[in-house]
Structures are given as structure tokens and as C-alpha cells.
C-alpha positions in Angstrom: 0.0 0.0 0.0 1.4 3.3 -1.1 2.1 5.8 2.1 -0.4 8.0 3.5 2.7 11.0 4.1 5.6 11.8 1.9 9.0 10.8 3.3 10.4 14.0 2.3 7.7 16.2 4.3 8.8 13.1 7.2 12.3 14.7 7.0 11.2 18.1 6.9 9.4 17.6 10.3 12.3 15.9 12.0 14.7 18.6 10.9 13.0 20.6 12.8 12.1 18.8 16.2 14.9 17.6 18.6 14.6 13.9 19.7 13.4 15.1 23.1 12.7 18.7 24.8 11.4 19.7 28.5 8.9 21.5 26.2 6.7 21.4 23.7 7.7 21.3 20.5 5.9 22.3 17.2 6.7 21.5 14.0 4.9 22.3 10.5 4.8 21.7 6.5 2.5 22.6 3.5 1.4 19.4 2.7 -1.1 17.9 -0.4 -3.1 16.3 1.9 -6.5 15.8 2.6 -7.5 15.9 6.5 -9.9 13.3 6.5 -7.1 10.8 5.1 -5.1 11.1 8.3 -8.1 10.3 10.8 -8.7 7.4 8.3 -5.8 6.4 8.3 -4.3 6.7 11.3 -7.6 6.3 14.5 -7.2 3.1 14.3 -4.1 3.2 16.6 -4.7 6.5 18.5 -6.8 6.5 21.6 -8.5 10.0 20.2 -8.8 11.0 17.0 -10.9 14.4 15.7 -12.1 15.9 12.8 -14.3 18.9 12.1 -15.3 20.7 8.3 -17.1 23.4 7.3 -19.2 24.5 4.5 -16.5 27.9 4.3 -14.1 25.8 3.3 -12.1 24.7 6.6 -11.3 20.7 7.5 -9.0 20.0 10.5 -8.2 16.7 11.1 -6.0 14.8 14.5 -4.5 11.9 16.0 -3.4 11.5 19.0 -2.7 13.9 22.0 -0.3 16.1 22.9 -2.4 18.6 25.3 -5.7 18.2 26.3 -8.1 20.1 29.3 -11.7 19.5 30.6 -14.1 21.2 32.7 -17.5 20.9 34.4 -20.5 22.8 35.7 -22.2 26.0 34.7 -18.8 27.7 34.0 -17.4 25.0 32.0 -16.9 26.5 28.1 -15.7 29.7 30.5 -13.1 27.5 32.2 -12.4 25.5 28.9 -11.7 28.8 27.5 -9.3 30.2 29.9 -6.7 27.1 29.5 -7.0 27.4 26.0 -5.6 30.8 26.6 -3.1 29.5 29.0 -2.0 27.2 27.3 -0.6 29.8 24.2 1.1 28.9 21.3 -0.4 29.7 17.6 -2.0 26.3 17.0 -5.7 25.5 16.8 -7.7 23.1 18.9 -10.8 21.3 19.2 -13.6 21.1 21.6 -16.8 19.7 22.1 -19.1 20.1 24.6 -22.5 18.2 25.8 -25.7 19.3 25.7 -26.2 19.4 29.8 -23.4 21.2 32.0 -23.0 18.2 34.2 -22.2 16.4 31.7 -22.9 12.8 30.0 -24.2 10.2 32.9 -24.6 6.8 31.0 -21.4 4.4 31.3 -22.3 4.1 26.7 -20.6 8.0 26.7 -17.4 7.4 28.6 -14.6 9.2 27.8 -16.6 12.1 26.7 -15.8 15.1 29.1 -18.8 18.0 29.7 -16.4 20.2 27.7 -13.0 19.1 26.6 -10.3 20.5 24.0 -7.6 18.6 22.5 -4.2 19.8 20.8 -3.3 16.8 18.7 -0.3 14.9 18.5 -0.6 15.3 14.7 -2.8 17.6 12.8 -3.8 18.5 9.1 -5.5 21.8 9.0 -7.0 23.7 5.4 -7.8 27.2 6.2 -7.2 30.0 3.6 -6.6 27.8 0.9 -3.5 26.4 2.1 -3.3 22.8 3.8 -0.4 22.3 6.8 0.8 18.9 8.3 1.7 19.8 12.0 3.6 17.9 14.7 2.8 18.7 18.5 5.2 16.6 20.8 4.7 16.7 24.1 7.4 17.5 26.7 9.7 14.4 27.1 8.1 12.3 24.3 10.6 11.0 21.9 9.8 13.1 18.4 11.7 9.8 16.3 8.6 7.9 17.8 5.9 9.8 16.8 7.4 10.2 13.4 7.9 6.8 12.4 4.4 5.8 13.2 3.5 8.6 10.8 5.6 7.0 7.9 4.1 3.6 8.4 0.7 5.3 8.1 -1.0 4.1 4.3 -3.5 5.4 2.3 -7.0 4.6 3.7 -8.6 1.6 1.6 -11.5 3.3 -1.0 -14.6 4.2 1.0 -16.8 0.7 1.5 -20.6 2.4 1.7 -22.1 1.2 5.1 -25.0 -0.7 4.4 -25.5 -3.2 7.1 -27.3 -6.4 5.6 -28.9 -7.4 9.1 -29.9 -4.7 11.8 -31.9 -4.8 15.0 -33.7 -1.0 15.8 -34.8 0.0 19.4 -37.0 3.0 20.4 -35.2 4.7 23.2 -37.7 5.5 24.5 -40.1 3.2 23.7 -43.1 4.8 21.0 -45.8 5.0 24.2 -43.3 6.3 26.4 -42.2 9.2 23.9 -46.3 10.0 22.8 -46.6 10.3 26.6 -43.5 12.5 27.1 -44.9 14.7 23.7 -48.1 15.1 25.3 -47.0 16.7 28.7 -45.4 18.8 26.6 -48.0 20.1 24.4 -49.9 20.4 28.5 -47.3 22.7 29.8 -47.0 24.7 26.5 -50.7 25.2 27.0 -50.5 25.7 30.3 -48.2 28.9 29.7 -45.6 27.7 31.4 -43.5 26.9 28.8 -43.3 28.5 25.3 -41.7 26.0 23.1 -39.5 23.1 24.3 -37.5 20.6 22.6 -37.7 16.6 23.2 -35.0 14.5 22.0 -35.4 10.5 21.6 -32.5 8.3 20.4 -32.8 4.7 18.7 -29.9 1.8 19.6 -29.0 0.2 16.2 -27.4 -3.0 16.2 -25.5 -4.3 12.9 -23.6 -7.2 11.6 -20.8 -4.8 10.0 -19.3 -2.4 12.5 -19.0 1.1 10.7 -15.4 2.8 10.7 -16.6 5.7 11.8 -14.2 8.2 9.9 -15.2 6.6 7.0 -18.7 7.2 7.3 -17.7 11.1 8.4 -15.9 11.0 5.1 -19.4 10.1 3.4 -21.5 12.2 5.3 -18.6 15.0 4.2 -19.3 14.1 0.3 -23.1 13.8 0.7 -23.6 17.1 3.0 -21.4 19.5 2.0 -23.0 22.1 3.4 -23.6 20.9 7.1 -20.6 20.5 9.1 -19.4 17.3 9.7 -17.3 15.7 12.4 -15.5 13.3 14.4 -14.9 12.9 17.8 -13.5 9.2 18.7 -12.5 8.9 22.9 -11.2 4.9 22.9 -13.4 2.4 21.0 -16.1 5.1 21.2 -16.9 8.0 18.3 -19.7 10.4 18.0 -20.1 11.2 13.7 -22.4 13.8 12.3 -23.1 16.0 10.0 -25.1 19.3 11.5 -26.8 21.8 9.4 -26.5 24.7 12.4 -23.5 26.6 13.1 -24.2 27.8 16.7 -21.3 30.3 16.3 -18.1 31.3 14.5 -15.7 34.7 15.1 -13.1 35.7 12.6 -11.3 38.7 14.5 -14.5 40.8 15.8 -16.8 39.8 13.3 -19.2 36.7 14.6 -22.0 34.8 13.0 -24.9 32.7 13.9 -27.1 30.8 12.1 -30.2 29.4 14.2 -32.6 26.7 12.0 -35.9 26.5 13.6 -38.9 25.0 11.5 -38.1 22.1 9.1 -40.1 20.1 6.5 -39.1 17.3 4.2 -38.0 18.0 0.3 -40.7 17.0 -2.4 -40.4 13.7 -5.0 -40.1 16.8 -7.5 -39.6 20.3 -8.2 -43.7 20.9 -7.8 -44.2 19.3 -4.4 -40.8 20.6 -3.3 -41.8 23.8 -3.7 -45.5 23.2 -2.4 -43.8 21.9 0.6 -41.2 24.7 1.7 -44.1 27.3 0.7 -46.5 25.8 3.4 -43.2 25.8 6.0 -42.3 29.4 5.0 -46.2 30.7 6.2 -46.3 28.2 8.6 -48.0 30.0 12.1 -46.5 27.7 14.6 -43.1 27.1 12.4 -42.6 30.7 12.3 -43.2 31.4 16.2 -41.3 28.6 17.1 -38.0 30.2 14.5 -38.8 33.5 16.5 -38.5 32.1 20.0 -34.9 31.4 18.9 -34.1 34.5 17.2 -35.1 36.5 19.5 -33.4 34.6 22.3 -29.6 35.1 20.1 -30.7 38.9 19.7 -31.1 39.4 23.1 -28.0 37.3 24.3 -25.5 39.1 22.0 -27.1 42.5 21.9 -24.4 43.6 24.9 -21.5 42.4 23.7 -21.7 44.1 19.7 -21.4 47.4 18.2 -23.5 46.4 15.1 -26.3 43.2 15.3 -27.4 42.5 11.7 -30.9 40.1 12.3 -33.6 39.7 9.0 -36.8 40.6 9.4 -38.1 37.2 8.2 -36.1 33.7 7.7 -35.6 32.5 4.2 -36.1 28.4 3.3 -32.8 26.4 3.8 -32.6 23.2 1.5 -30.4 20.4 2.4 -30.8 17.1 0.3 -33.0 15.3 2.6 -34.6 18.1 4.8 -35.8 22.5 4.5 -35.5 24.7 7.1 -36.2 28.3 8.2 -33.2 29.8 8.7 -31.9 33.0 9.7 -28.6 33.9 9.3 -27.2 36.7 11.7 -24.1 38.8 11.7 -22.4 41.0 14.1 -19.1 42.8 15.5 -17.9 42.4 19.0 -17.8 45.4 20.9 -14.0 44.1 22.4 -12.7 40.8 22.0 -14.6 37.6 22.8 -13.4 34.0 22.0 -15.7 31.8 20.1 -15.8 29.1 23.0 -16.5 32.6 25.0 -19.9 33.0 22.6 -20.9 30.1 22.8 -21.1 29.8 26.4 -23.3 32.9 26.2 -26.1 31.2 23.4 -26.0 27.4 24.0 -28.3 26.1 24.3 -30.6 27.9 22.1 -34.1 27.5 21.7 -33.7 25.5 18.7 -32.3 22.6 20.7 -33.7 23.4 24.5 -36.4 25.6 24.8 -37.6 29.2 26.3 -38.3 30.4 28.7 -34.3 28.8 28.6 -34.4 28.1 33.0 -38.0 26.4 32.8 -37.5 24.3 29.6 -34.1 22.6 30.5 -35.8 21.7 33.8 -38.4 20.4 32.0 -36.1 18.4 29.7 -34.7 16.8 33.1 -37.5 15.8 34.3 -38.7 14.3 31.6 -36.5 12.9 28.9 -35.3 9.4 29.1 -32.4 9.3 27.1 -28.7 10.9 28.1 -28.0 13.4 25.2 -24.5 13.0 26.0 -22.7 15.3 23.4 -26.1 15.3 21.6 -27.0 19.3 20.9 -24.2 20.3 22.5 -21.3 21.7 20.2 -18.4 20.8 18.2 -15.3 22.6 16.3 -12.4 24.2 16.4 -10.9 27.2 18.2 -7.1 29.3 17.7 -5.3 31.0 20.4 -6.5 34.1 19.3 -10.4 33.3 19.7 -11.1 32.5 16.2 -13.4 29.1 15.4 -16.6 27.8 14.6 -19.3 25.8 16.5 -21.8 23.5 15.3 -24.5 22.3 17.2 -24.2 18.6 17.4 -27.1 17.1 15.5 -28.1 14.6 12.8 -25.3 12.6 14.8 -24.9 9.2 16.2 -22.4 7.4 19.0 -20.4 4.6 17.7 -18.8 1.6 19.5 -18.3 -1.4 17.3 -21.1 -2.7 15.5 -24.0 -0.5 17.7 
């Protein structure tokens, strides 16, 4: 099998890493590389690996660790962010965070911290049109090490198409359980003491073929490319998506958000198609519910721009399988504010929890069944300097071996 990396970009690197430092060392190369290759290639044999693109055009790919932090509790993306700033350097990481503050609770989403970040061991980063291969080695780890492994790394086999011949489906919860759970919902709505909240089921899917789950990010990549797709593996675990909603993203002082609220299928044809996103576009209840949550970003960001850009009506977002409403806002940051910063000031929206924000995530306690884990929390990347994106973690699935 031809090799996944170049020996001559191999050489590169170790020219410019000692064997062994009391510190960390970086090392870099412009590489013709695509990220997903190395996470295909190479998670096999790395406890984590991560991968994260964007429909602007940026893919970062890991193995391996050379730094990593976690927190907990209602300051967590706060604390995540300040050891990303202590930390320094110039190199990008990722993070992910779950849906509740406290954290996953089932044993199924080990591994997976409340909010983590990860400097990997190796990266390949595209950004601005121009693709790097970068080596992190940790103090006191042997560079020569890390470097060999990355020679003996192939290119990944072609893409096999996961279509599981045999598969066993469970409700989580069960269909009587979740029409139960709807309706108390719909009560309390009523009631006035919620406006809109947002239940969440899960199905268990067992199959005779495990799915290689950077392989099937690398589909999702090719059939979605204008959701954000990603990675996350902790062990024999890995949580694979491909989101439509980015819950955030900051390029110096400019930020962005783009809340979907309202969705619909996409017609057989043209005709129904457009029959179909016309009936979502006046839709009463579609477009409260699409308010709820743009009002709730306006109001959260409103002190911390100089300029707030929000439409006066959504437009109809089509993705191959599914239209949404969607608004998309814009803004500039009054003084600097790191993307993991914004996000801990909108997640969750009401697109994913519910408002009043307080009442509806009680609520969601109460009665949900399932552990969202990482589910509708976020996931991306994030620079020393505060620049990133953050998707909100849906159309998404946990994998660990063949469920």
C-alpha cells in the first residue's frame, strides 16, 4: 500500500524537532493532503482522533494527544476557555461540549468530558486555501517515535458504503413512552408555562458490520457539503455527524450565527418541493417557534456588539433530505470575545432546549429518558486568538463497534 505521508515532508518535520525537549515542540509543512485521510488512516491506533469541516471551506483533522483540558458545571466552556488561553502557542484546537453542563451520565458515553479541548499529536489543518501537516510533541516524548508511526501510516482503503445487511432497531424510548412524554409537553406549552421546548429520543441500532466511523464522516462530508461534519473518537467510542446549524463562528470581531428552527421534508419533485417549503415558510406555529430562537440570540449578543445584523423574516434552507427556516445573523464584537466565549453565552438555544431557557431545560430533566450525551451540545475548532466555529451537534450518532 502506497504511504499515507511523503517521506520527504517526514524529514522536513524531524529537521526541525529535537529527539526530546522539556517543552513542547511544534513542527509544521505545507502538505497535499486531505484531513480526513489522516483520521482514516491513522484512529485506528490512537486512543482519540478528531475531525471537524465546514461549509467555508475549513477541515482539521487529528491523532493523538499532545495537550488536552476538561471542565464541568455551569462555567465550563468559561473555564475551557481560559486554559486554551493558557495554554498559548499559535496552534488550533478542538472542543466539544454536551448538551447538559454536568455532563454525559450513562457508562455508553465514557470518555466524553462536559467540555473538553484537545491539541493533537498530529494535525492537518485547510484554512485560507492552504493545507499544513503539524507535529505537537509533548514535553519528554521521543519526536523519532511519533514520526515513524506517521511514515508507516497508508493510504486509507477506498470508502466501503455502510449498508448493514442485518440490523436490529430500538426506540429509546419506547413509542408509548415518547407520545406520553410529547403530550406533557404540548400540557405545559398550554399551560403557559413553557413556550416551546425541545424533546429528544435516540434509537440503539445493532449491525452485523461495524461502521469505521471516519469513514462514514468522510461520506456524510461528500453527501452534506454544506452541514458541518465531524469526528470525535475517545477509545473504541466515536460520536459522527453532519449538522446543518453553526451555533457560532468569530473571525477577529466579526461573529456569526445561524439558528434553523422550523423544518419540513424536500418533495419527490420540483412541484411538491416547492409546495412543501411554501406551506413551512407561512407556517404559524413554524414561524413562532424560529422567532422564539431569534429573538433569544438577539437578546444574548445584543451587549457584547457594536452592530447586530438580524432579517426581518427567515428564508427556506434546503439540504438534500430536509428544509428549514433559517436565519442567518451577523455582528461585530464590541471588544474581543473568543468563540468558546460565545458560545457559552447562546447554547443552548431554543432550537435545541427551549424558552423560557431556565424552565424548559428543567423540564427536559424531568422528563426525557435518554442521556443526550454530546447530543445538541457543540463541536469545532478554536485558535489561540479566539477565532473558530461551533456547530451544534445534531443529525449525529455514538459509535462503539457494531451498535
Amino acid at each position: 500500500m502506497p504511504r499515507l505521508i511523503d517521506p520527504v515532508l517526514i524529514d522536513s518535520l524531524a529537521a526541525a524537532l529535537a529527539d526530546r525537549s522539556d517543552e513542547l515542540q511544534i513542527a509544521s509543512v505545507p502538505a497535499d493532503l486531505d484531513p480526513i485521510s489522516l483520521v482514516r488512516a491513522g484512529s485506528a491506533t490512537s486512543g482519540w482522533a478528531g475531525y471537524f469541516s465546514s461549509p467555508t471551506g475549513v477541515e482539521m483533522a487529528g491523532i493523538g494527544v499532545a495537550w488536552r483540558t476538561a471542565a464541568s458545571g455551569p462555567n465550563r466552556l468559561l473555564d475551557l476557555d481560559t486554559a486554551i488561553r493558557a495554554r498559548g502557542g499559535d496552534l488550533p484546537v478542538m472542543v466539544g461540549f454536551s448538551f447538559s453542563p454536568h455532563g454525559p451520565r450513562l457508562a455508553e458515553w465514557n470518555g466524553f468530558a462536559p467540555a473538553g479541548a484537545v491539541l493533537p499529536l498530529v494535525s492537518v489543518m485547510r484554512r485560507d486555501g492552504a493545507t499544513r501537516l503539524t507535529v505537537a510533541v509533548p514535553p519528554g516524548r521521543a519526536s523519532r517515535d511519533i514520526l515513524e508511526q506517521l511514515l508507516g501510516l497508508v493510504q486509507p482503503n477506498p470508502l466501503r458504503v455502510f449498508e448493514a445487511a442485518d440490523h436490529v432497531v430500538e426506540s429509546r424510548p419506547a413509542p408509548a413512552a415518547w407520545r406520553s412524554a410529547v403530550g406533557e409537553a404540548i400540557g405545559a406549552i398550554r399551560a403557559g408555562s413553557l413556550e416551546k421546548v425541545v424533546l429528544a429520543r435516540s434509537v440503539s441500532v445493532r449491525t452485523d458490520v461495524p461502521a469505521r466511523p471516519f469513514d462514514l464522516a468522510s461520506q456524510l462530508r461528500s453527501g452534506y457539503p454544506y452541514s458541518f461534519t465531524f469526528g470525535w473518537q475517545e477509545g473504541d467510542s466515536a460520536f459522527v455527524g453532519a449538522s446543518p446549524e453553526l451555533l457560532v463562528s468569530r473571525a477577529g470581531l466579526e461573529i456569526s450565527t445561524n439558528p434553523l428552527a422550523g423544518s419540513t421534508a424536500r418533495g419527490k419533485d420540483d412541484q411538491e418541493d416547492t409546495r412543501l417549503g411554501h406551506a413551512l415558510a407561512v407556517s404559524r406555529k413554524d414561524r413562532r417557534e424560529h422567532v422564539f430562537v431569534v429573538e433569544d440570540i438577539r437578546t444574548r449578543l445584543a451587549p457584547l456588539v457594536d452592530e447586530l445584523t438580524v432579517p426581518a423574516e427567515p428564508v427556506l434552507r434546503k439540504f438534500p433530505t430536509v428544509q428549514h427556516l433559517s436565519t442567518e445573523i451577523h455582528g461585530r464584537l464590541s471588544e474581543p470575545r473568543s468563540v468558546v466565549e460565545l458560545a457559552d453565552v447562546l447554547h443552548p438555544t431554543p432550537a435545541v432546549g427551549g424558552t423560557p431557557r431556565d424552565d424548559s431545560l428543567l423540564f427536559l430533566d424531568k422528563i426525557e429518558e435518554i442521556d443526550r450525551g454530546w447530543y445538541a451540545g457543540g463541536i469545532g475548532w478554536c485558535d489561540p486568538s479566539g477565532d473558530g466555529e461551533v456547530a451544534v451537534a445534531l443529525r449525529c450518532g455514538l459509535l462503539r463497534g457494531s451498535t
